[in-house]
C-alpha positions in Angstrom: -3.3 -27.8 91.4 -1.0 -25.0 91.9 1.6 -26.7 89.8 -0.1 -27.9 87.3 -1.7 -23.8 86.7 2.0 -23.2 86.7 3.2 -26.0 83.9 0.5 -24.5 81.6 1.3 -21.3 81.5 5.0 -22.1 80.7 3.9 -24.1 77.9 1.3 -21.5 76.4 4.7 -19.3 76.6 6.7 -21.4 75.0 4.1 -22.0 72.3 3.9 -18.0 71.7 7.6 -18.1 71.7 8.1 -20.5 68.6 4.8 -18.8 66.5 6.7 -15.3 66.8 10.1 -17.3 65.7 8.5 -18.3 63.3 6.7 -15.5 61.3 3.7 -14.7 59.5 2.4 -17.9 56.7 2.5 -15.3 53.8 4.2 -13.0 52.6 2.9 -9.1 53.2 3.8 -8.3 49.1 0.9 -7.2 47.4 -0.2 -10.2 45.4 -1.8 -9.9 41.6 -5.4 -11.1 41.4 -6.4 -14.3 39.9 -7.5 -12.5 36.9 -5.4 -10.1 35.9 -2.5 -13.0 35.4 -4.7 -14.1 32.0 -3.4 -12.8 29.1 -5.3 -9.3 28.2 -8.1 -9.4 26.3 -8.5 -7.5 23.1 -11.0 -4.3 23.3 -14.0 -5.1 22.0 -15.3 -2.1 19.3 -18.5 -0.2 19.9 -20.7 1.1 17.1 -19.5 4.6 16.8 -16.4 3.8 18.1 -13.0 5.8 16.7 -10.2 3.0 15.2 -7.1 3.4 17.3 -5.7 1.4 14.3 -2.7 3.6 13.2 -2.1 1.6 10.3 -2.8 3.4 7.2 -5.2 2.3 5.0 -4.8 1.6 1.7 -6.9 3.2 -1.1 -8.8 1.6 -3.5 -6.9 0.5 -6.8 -9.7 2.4 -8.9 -8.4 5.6 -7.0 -4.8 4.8 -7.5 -5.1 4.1 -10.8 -7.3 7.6 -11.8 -4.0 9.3 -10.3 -1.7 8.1 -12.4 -4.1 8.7 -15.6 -4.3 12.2 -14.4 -0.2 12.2 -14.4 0.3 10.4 -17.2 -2.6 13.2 -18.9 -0.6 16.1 -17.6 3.1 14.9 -18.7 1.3 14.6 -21.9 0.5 18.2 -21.8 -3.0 17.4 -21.5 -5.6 19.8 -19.4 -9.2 19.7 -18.0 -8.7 16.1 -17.3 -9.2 15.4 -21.6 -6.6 14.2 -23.7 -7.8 16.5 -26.5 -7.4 19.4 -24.8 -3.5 20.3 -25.0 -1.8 23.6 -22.9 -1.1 24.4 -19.3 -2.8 25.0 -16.3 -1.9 28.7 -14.9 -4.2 28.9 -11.9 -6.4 32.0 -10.8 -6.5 34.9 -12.8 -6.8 38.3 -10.6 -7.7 41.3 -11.4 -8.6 44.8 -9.8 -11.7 45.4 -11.7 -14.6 43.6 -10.4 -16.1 41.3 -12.1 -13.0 40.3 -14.3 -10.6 37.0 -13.4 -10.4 33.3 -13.7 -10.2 31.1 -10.5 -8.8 28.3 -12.6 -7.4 29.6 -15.9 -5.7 27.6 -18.6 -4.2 28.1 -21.4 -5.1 26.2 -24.6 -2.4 25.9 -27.2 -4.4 23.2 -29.3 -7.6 21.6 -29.3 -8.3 17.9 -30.8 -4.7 18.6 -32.7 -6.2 21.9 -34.3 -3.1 24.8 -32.9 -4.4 27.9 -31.3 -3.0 30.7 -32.9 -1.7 32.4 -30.7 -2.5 30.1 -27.6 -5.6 32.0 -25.7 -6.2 31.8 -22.4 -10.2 30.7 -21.0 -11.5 28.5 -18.2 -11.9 24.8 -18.5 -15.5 25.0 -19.3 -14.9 26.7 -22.3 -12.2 24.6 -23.2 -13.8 22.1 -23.6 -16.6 23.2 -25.4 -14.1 24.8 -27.9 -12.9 21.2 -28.2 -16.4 19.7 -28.5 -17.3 22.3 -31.6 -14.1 21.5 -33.2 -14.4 17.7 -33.2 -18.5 18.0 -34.3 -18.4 20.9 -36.7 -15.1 22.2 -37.8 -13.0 19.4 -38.4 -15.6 17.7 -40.3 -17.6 21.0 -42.0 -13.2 21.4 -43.5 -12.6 18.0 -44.2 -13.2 18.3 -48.1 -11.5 21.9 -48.2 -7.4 22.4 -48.6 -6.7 19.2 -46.8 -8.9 19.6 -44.0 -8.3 22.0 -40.5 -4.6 22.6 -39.4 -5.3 26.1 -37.2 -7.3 28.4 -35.8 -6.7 32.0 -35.5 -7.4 33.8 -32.7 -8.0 37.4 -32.0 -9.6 37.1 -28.6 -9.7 35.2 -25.3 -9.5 36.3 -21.8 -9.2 39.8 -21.3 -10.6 42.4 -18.7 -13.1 45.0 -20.6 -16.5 45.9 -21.3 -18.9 44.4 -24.0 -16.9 45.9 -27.4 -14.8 48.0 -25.5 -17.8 50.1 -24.8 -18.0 52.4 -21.5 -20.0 51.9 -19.2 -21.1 48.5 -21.0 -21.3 45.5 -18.9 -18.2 43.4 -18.1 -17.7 40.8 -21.5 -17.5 37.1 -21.1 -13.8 37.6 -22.1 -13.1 39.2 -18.9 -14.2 36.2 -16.8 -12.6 33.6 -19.1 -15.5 32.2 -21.4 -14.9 33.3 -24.4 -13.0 33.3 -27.3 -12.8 35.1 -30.6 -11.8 33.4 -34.1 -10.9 35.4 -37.1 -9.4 32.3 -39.8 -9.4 29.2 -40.3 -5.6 27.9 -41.6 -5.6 24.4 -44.0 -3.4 21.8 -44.4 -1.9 23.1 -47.9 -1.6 26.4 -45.5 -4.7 28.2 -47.4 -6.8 30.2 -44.9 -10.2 31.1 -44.6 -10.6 34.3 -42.9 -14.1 35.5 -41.6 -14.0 38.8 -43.1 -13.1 37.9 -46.9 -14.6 34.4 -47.4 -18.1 35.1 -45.4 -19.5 35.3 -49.0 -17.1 33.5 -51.1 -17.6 30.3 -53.1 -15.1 28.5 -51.4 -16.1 29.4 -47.5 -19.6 30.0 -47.6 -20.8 26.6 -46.9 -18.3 25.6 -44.4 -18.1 29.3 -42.3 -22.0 29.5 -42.7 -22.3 25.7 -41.6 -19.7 25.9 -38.4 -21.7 29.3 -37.3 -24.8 27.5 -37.1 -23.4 24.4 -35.3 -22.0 26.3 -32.8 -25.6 27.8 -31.5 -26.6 25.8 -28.7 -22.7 24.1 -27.9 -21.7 27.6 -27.1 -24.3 30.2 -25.1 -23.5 32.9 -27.3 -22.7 32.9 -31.1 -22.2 36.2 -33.1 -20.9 36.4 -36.2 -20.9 38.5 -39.5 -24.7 40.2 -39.5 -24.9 40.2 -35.8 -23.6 43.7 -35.5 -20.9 46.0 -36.6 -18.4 44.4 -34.1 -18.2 41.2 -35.7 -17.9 41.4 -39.3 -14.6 39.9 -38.9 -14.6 37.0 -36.4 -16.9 34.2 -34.5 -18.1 35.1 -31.4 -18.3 31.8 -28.9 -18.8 31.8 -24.9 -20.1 29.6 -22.8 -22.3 32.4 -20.8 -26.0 30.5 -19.7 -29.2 32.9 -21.0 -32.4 31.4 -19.3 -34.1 31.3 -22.5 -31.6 29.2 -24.7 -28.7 30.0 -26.8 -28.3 33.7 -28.2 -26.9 33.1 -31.8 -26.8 35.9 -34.7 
């Protein structure tokens, strides 16, 4: 009995012997788990979610092509985004006094091909109501007379004063950009009509009397010969808003 306690010990040594030589079944690395070894998965998006997308997008061909109509409108010399209207765009107009300036002043050398003489200087707005008087009333009202309309002379547009240069008088709409002053009218077999000497003659009392009247209600204010001792001389045309309508004398 002794013996055999004895031969079973040496083999249980002998055993423990070989499992040490031989070492652990694994490895002790850190092994991945089944899985992550599957290719990763795309996000899925969330409603509300921010693209991480840094790819820019592209804009919409009606967009694209509105740019390069403005472009093509301002190599032109083309302003207020219309064809018709022809000068250049000088930006804000400052001025100490309060009350007077532009925030986006142009200056308007011609209107539906009719020069500006001299160019005059207004906002957009105004520009392109000149423009719409011109192409209803005083292109067609001249048609029939010297040829029809080749200029306009101008003795006002944007400057910082009172009404008439009187003190104390409320800022003008010239001093904020909306109006403009015309004194002639310049035909194509370079005739003129001036306010002040053809108000009453045969050949400009239709058409002065007739683009006077058409310009109450396109412009906010219309003042002409009769209106007052101030404009004897000249049209009066701004694009101020009254709340009961057009003032027009």
């Amino acid at each position: 009995m002794k013996h055999l306690r004895l031969l079973l010990l040496c083999c249980g040594i002998a055993m423990a012997q070989a499992a040490v030589a031989a070492g652990p079944d694994t490895s002790l690395r850190p092994q991945l788990r089944p899985e992550q070894t599957a290719a990763p998965q795309a996000p899925v998006a969330r409603s509300g979610a921010v693209s991480r997308v840094l790819r820019p997008v592209e804009r919409p061909q009606s967009v694209l092509r509105r740019g390069r109509e403005a472009a093509l409108l301002r190599e032109r010399g083309a302003i207020c985004g219309n064809p018709d209207v022809q000068g250049v765009s000088i930006g804000r107009v400052s001025s100490p006094t309060r009350g007077c300036g532009i925030p986006e002043a142009v200056r308007v050398r011609a209107v539906s091909g009719i020069s500006l003489s001299p160019a005059a200087v207004m906002d957009c707005r105004t520009a392109l109501t000149l423009n719409h008087w011109v192409q209803e009333s005083a292109v067609p009202r001249l048609r029939d007379t010297g040829g029809g309309l080749k200029a306009m002379r101008v003795i006002g547009h944007y400057a910082c004063r009172t009404r008439n240069n009187r003190s104390g008088a409320r800022i003008s709409e010239h001093g904020k950009g909306k109006a403009i002053d015309i004194s002639g009218f310049r035909l194509r077999d370079d005739t003129e009509l001036t306010v002040l000497r053809d108000w009453n003659s045969k050949r400009g009392f239709l058409p002065l009397k007739s683009m006077h009247r058409d310009a109450c209600g396109i412009f906010g204010t219309v003042l002409g010969p009769g209106s007052d001792r101030f404009h004897q001389d000249h049209f009066h045309f701004d694009t101020a808003r009254h709340f009961n309508g057009a003032y027009c004398r």
